[in-house]
LOVO-615716 format. One line per field, with one value per atom (N, C-alpha, C, O): chain; x, y, z; residue in one letter; atom name. Coordinates in steps of 0.1 Angstrom, whole numbers, always signed. Example, Ala and Ser with C-alpha at 12.3 -4.5 7.8 and 13.67 -1.06 7.14 Angstrom:
<torkes>
chain: [A,A,A,A,A,A,A,A]
east: [+132,+123,+132,+142,+128,+137,+129,+134]
north: [-57,-45,-33,-33,-22,-11,+0,+11]
up: [+78,+78,+78,+85,+71,+71,+79,+80]
resn: [A,A,A,A,S,S,S,S]
name: [N,CA,C,O,N,CA,C,O]
</torkes>
This chain:
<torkes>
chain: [A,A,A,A,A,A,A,A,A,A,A,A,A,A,A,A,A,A,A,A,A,A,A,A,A,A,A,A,A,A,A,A,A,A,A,A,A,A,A,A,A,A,A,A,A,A,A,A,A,A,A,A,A,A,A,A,A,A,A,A,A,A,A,A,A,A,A,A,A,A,A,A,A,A,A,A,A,A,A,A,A,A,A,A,A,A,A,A,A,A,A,A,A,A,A,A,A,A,A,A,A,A,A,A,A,A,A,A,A,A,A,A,A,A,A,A,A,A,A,A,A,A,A,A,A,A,A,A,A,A,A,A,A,A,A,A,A,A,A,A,A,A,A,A,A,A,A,A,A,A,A,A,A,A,A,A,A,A,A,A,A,A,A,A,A,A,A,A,A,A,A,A,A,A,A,A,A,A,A,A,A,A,A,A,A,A,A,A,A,A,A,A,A,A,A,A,A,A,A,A,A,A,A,A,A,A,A,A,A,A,A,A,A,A,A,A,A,A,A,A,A,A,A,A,A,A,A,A,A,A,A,A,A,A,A,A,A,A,A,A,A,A,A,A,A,A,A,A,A,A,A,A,A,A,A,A,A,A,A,A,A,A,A,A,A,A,A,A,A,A,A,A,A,A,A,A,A,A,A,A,A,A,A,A,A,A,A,A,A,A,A,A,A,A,A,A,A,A,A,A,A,A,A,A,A,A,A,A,A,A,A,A,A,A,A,A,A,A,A,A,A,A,A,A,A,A,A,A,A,A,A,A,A,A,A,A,A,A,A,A,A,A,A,A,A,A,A,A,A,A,A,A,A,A,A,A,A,A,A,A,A,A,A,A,A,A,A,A,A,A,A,A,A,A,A,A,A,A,A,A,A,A,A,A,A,A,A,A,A,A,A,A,A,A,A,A,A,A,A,A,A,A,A,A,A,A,A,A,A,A,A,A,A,A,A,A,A,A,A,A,A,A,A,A,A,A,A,A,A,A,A,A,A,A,A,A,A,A,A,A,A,A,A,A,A,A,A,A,A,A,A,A,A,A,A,A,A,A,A,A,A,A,A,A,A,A,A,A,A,A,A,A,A,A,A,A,A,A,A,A,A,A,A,A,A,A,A,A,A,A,A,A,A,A,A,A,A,A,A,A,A,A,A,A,A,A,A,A,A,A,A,A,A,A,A,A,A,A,A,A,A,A,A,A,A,A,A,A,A,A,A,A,A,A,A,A,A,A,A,A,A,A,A,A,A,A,A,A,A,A,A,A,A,A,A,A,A,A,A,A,A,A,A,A,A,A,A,A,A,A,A,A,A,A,A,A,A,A,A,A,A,A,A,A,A,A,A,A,A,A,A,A,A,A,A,A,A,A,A,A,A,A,A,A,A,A,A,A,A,A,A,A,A,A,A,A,A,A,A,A,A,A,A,A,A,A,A,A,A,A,A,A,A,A,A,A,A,A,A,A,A,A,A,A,A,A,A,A,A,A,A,A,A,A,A,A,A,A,A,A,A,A,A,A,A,A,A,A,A,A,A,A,A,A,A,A,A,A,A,A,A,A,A,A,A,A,A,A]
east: [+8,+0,+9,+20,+6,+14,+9,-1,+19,+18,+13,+24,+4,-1,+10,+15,+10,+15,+31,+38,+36,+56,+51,+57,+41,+43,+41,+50,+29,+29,+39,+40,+49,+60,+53,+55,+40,+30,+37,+42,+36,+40,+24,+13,+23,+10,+3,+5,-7,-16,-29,-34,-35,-52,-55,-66,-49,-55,-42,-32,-42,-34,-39,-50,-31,-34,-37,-30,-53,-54,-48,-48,-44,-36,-22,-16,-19,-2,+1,+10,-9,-14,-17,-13,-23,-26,-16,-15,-5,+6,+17,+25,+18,+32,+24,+31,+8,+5,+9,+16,+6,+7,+26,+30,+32,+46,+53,+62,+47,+49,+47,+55,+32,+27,+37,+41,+40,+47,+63,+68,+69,+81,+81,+89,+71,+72,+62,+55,+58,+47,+38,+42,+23,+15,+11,+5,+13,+5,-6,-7,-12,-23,-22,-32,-7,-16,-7,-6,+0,-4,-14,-18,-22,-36,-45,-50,-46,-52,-50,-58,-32,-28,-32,-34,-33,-39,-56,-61,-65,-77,-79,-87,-74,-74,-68,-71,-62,-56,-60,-56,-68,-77,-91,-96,-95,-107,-103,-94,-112,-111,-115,-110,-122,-127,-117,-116,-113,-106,-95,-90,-88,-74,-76,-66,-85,-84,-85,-76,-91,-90,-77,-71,-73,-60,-48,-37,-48,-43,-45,-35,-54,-59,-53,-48,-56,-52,-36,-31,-29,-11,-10,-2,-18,-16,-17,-10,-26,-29,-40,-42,-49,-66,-74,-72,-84,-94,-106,-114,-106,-119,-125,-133,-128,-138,-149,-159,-145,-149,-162,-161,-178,-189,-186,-185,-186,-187,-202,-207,-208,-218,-220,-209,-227,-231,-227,-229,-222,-209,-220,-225,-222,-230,-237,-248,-226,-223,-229,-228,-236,-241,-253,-257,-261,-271,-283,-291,-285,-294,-300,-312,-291,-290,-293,-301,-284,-287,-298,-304,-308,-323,-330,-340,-324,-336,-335,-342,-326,-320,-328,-334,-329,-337,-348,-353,-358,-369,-375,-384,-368,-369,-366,-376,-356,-355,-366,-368,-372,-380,-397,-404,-397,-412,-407,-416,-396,-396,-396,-399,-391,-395,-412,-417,-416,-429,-438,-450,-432,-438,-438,-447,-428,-424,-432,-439,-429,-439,-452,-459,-455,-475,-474,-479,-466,-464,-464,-472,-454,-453,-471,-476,-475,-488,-498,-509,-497,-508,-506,-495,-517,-518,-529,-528,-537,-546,-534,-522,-535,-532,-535,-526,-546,-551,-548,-548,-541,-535,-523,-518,-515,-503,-502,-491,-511,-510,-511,-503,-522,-520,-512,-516,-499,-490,-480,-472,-481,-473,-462,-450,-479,-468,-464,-459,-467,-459,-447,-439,-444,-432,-423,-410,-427,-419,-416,-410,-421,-422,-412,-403,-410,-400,-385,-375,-387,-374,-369,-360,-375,-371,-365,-355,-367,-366,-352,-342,-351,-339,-333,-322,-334,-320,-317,-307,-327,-324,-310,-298,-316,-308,-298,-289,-296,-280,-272,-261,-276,-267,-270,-271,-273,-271,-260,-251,-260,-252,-232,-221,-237,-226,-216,-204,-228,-217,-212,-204,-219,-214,-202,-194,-204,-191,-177,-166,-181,-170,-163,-151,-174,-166,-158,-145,-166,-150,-142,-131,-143,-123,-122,-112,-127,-119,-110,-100,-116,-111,-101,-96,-97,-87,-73,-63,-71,-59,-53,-43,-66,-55,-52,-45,-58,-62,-49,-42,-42,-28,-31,-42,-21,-21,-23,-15,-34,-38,-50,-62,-47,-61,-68,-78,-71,-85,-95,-106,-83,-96,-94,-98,-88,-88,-99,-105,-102,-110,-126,-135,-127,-138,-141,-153,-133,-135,-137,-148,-132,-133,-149,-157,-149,-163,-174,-186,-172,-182,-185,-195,-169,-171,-178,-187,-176,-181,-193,-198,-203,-217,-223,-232,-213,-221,-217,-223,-203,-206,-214,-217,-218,-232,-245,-255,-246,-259,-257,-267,-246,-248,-255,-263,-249,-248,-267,-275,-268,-284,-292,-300,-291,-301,-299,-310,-285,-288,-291,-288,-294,-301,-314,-320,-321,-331,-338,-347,-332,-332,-333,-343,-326,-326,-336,-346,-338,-354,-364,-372,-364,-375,-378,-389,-363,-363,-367,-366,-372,-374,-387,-394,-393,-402,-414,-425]
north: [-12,+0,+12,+11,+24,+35,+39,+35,+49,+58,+73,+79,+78,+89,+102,+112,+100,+114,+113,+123,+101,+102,+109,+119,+104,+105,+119,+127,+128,+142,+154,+167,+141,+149,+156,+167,+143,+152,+142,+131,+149,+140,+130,+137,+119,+109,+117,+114,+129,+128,+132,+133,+133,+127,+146,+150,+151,+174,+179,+184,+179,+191,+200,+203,+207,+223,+221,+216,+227,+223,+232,+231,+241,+250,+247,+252,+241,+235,+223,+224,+213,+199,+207,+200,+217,+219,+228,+228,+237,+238,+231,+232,+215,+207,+198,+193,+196,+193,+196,+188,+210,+218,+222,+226,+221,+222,+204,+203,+193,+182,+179,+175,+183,+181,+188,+183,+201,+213,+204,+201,+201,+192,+178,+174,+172,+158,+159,+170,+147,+144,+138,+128,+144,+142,+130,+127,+119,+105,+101,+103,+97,+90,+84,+83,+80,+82,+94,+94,+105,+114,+121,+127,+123,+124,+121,+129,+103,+103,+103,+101,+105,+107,+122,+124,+133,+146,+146,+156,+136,+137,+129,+132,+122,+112,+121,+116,+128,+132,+151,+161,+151,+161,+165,+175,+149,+147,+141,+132,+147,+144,+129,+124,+124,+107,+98,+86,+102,+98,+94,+82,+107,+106,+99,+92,+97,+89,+76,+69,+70,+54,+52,+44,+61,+60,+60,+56,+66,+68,+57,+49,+54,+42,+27,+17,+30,+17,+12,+2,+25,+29,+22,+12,+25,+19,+5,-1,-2,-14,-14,-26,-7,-6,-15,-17,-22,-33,-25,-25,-17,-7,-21,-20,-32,-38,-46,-52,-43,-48,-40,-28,-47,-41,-33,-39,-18,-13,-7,-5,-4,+0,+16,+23,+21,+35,+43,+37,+55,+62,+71,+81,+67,+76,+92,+98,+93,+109,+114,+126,+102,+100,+100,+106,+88,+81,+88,+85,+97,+102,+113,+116,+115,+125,+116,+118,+102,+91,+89,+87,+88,+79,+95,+95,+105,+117,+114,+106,+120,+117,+103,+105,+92,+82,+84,+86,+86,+92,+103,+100,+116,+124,+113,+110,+110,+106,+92,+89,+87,+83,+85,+79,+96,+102,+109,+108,+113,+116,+113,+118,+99,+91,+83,+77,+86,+78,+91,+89,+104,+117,+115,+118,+109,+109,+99,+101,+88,+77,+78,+71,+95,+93,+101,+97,+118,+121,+118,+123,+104,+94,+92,+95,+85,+78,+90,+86,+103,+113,+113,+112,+115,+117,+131,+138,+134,+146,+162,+159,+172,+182,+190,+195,+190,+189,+184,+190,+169,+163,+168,+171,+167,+171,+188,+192,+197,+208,+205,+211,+195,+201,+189,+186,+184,+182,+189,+185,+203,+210,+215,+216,+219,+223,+214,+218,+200,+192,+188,+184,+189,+195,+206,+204,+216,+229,+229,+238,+218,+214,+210,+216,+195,+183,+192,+190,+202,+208,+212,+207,+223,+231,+223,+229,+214,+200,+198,+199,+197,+187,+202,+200,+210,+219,+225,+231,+225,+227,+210,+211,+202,+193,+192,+189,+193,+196,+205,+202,+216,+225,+223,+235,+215,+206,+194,+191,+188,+177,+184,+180,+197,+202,+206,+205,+213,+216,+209,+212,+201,+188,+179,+171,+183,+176,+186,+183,+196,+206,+207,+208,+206,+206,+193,+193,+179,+166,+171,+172,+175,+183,+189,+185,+198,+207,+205,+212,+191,+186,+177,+171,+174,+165,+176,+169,+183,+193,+184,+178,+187,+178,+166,+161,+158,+141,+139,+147,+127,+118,+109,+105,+107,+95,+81,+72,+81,+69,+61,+65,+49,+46,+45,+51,+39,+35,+53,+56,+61,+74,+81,+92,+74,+83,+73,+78,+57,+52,+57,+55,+63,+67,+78,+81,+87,+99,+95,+100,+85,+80,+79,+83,+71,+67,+74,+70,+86,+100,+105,+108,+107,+117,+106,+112,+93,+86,+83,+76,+86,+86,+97,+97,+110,+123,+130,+139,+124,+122,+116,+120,+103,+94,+99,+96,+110,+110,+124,+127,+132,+147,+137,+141,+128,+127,+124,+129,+114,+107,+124,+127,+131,+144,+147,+148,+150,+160,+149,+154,+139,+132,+131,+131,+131,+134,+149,+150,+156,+171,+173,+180,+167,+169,+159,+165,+148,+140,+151,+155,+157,+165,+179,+183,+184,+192,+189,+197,+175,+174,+174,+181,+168,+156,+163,+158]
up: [+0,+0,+0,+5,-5,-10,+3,+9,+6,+21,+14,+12,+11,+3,+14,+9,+28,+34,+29,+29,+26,+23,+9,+5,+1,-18,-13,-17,-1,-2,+3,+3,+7,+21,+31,+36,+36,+45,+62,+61,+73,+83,+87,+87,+90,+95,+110,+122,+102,+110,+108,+96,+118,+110,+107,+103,+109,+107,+97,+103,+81,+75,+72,+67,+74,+65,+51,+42,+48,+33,+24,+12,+29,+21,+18,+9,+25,+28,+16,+7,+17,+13,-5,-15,-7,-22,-29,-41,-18,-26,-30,-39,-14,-21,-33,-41,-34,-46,-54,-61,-58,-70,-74,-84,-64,-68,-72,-80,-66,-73,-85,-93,-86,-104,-115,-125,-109,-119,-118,-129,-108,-111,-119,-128,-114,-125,-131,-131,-139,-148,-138,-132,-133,-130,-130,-141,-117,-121,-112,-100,-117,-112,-99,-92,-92,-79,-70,-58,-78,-68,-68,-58,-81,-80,-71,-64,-70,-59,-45,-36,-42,-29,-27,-15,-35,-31,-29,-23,-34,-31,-17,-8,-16,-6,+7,+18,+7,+19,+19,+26,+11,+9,+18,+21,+20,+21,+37,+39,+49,+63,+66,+75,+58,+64,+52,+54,+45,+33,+39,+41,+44,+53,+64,+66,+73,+86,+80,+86,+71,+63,+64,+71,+53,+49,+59,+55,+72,+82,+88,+88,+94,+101,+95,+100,+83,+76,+77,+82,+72,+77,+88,+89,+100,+115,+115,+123,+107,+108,+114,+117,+117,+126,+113,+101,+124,+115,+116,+125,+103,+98,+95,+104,+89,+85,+99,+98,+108,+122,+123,+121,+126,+130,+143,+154,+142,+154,+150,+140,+170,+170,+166,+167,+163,+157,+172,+182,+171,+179,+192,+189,+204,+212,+203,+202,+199,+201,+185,+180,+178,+164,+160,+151,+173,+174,+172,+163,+182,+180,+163,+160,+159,+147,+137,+128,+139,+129,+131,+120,+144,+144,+137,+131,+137,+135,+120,+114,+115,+101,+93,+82,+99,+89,+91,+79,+100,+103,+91,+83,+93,+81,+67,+61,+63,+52,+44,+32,+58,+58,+52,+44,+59,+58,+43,+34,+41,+28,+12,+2,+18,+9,+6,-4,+17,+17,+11,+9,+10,+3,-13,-20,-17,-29,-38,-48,-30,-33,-36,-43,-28,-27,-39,-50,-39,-52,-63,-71,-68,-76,-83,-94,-72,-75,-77,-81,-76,-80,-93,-98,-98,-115,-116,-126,-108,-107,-111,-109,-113,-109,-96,-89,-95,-79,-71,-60,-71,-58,-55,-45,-71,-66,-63,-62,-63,-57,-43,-35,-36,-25,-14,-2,-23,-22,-17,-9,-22,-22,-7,-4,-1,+14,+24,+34,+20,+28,+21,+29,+6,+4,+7,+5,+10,+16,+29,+34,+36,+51,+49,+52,+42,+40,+36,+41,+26,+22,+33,+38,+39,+49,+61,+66,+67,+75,+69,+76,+57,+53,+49,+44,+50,+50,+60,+61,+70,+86,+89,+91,+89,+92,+87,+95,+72,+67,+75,+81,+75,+84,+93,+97,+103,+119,+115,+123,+103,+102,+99,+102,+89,+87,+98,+99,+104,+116,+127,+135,+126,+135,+126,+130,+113,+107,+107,+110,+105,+106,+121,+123,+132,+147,+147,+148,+145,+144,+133,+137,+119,+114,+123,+128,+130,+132,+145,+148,+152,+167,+165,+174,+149,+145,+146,+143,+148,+148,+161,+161,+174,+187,+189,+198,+178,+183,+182,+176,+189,+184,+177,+173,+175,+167,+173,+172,+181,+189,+180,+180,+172,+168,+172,+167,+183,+193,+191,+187,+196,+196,+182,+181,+173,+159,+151,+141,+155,+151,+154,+146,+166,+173,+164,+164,+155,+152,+143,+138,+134,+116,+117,+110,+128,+124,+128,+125,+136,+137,+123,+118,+117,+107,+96,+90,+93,+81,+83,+74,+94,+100,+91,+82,+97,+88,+73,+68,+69,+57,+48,+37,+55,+48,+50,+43,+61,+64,+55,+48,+54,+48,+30,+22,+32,+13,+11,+3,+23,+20,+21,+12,+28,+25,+15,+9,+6,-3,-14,-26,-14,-24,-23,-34,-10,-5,-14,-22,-10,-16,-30,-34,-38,-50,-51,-56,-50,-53,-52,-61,-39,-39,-49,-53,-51,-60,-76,-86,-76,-96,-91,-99,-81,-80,-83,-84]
resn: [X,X,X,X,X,X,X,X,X,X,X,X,X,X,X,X,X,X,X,X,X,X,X,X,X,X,X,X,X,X,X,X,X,X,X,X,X,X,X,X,X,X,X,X,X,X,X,X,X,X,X,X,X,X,X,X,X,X,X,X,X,X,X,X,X,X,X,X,X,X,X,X,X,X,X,X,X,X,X,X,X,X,X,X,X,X,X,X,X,X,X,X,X,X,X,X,X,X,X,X,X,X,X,X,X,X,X,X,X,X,X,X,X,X,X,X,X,X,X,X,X,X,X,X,X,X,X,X,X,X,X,X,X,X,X,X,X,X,X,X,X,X,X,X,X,X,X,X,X,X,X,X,X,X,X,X,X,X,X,X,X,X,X,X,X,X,X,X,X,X,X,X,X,X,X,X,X,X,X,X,X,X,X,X,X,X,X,X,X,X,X,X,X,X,X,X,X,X,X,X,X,X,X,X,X,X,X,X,X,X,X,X,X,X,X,X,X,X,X,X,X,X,X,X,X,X,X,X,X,X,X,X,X,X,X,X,X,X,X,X,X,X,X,X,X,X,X,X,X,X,X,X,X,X,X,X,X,X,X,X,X,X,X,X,X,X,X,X,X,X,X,X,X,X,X,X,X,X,X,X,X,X,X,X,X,X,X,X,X,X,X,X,X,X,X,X,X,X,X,X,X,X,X,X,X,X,X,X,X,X,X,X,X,X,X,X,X,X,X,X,X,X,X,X,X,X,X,X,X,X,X,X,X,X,X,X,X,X,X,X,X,X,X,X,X,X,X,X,X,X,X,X,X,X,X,X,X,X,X,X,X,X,X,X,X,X,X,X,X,X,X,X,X,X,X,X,X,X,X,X,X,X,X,X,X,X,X,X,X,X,X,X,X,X,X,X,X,X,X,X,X,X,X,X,X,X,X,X,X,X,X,X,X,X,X,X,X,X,X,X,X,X,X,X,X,X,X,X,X,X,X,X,X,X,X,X,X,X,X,X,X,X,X,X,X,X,X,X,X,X,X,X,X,X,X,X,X,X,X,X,X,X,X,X,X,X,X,X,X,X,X,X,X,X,X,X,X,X,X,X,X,X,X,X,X,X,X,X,X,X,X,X,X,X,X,X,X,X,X,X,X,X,X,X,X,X,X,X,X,X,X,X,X,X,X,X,X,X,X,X,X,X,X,X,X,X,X,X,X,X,X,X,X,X,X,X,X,X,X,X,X,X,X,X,X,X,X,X,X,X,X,X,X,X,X,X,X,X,X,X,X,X,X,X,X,X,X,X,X,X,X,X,X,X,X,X,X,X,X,X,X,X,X,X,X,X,X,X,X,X,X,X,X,X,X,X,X,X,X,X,X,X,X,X,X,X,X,X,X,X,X,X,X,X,X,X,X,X,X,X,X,X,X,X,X,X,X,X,X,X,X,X,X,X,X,X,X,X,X,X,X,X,X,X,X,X,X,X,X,X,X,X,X,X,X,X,X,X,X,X,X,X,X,X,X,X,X,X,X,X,X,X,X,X,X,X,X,X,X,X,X,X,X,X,X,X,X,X]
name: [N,CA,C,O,N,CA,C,O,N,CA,C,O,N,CA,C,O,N,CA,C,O,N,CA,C,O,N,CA,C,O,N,CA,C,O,N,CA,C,O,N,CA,C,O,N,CA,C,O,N,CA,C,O,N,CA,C,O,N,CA,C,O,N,CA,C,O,N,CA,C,O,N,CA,C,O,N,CA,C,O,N,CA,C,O,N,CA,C,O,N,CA,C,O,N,CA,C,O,N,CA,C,O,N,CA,C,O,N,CA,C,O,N,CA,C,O,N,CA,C,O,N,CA,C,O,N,CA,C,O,N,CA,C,O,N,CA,C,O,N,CA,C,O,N,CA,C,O,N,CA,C,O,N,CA,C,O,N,CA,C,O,N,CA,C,O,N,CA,C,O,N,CA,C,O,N,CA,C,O,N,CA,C,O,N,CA,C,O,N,CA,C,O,N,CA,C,O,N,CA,C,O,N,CA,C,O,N,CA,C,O,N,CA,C,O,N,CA,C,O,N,CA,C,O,N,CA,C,O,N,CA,C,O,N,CA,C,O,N,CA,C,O,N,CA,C,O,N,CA,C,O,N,CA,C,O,N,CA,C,O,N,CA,C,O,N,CA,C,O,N,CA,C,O,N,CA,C,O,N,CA,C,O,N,CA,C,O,N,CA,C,O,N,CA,C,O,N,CA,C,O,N,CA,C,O,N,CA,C,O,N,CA,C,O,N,CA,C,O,N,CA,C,O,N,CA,C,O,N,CA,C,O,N,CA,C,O,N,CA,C,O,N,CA,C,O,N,CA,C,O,N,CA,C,O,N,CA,C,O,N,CA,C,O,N,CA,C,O,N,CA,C,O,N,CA,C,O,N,CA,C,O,N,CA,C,O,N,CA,C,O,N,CA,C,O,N,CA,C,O,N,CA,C,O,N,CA,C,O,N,CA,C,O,N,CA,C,O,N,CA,C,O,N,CA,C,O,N,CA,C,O,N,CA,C,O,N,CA,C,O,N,CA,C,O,N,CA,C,O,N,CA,C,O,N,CA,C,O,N,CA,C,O,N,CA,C,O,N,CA,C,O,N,CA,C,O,N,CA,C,O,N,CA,C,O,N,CA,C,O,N,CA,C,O,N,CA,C,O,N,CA,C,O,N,CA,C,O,N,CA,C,O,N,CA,C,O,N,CA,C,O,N,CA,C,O,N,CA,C,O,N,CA,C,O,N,CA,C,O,N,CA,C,O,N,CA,C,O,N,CA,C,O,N,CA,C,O,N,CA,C,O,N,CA,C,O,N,CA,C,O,N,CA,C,O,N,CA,C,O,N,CA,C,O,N,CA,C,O,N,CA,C,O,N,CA,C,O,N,CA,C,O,N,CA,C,O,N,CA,C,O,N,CA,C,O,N,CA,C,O,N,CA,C,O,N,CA,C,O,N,CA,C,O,N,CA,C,O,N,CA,C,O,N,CA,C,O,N,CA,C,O,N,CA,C,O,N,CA,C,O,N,CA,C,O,N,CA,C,O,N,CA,C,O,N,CA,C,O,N,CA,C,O,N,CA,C,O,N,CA,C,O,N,CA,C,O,N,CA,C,O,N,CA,C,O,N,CA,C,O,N,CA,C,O,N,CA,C,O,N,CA,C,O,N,CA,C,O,N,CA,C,O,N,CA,C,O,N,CA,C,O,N,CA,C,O,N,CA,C,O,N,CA,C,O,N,CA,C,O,N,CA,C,O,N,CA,C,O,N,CA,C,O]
</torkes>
């Protein structure tokens, strides 16, 4: 396995500077011929849950291991399906309207549903932005850098399931 932080001359820890990280990019590519995997050693260590994999993995940590969903997750996770739930079961009824009339009065329980899911994105966002931003102090202990991988890959999955959510609702 390629160590993406030696290919970036980055030192192994789970918080870089992304400004730091996209100029020894951009001065690598300009010295050699651009290959494919410092390409993806710069996206990979670009990206906060990307790098902790990739860090974690370096360590030897067994990411494939069922761990339970993270205290500090749970609850946002049960809100989060809940909404995505009812939202789908919106879509569904949508779906099955063929009237013009029904699907107007459709309508404001769609502006309900939107507003819900862009309140909750930006609850999930900033709940994702506070774990980066608490990776500055972590060590390099896996036990508690695994605890954080898998905070942040909770609400990366749940950021992604809204804004799919979202845009369903936006054609629908």
């Amino acid at each position: 396995m390629t160590d993406y932080f030696a290919l970036l001359g980055e030192a192994r820890l789970p918080w870089l500077d992304p400004a730091n990280l996209k100029k020894k990019y951009f001065s690598l590519s300009r010295a050699e011929i651009p290959s494919a995997e410092l390409n993806e050693a710069f996206r990979v260590l670009s990206d906060p849950k990307l790098r902790l994999h990739h860090l974690l993995k370096l360590e030897g940590a067994n990411l494939a291991a069922g761990r339970a969903v993270p205290t500090a997750v749970a609850e946002v996770f049960w809100n989060t399906g809940n909404l995505l739930r009812e939202t789908e079961r919106w879509l569904l009824r949508q779906a099955a309207t063929t009237s013009t009339l029904a699907r107007a009065l459709l309508q404001p329980e769609r502006n309900k549903l939107e507003e819900r899911l862009a309140a909750l994105e930006d609850q999930l966002r900033g709940m994702f932005d506070e774990e980066v931003d608490q990776l500055r102090g972590v060590p390099n202990d896996s036990s508690r850098l695994l605890e954080r991988y898998d905070r942040i890959a909770y609400f990366t999955r749940l950021l992604e399931q809204v804004a799919e959510k979202r845009l369903q609702l936006s054609v629908a």
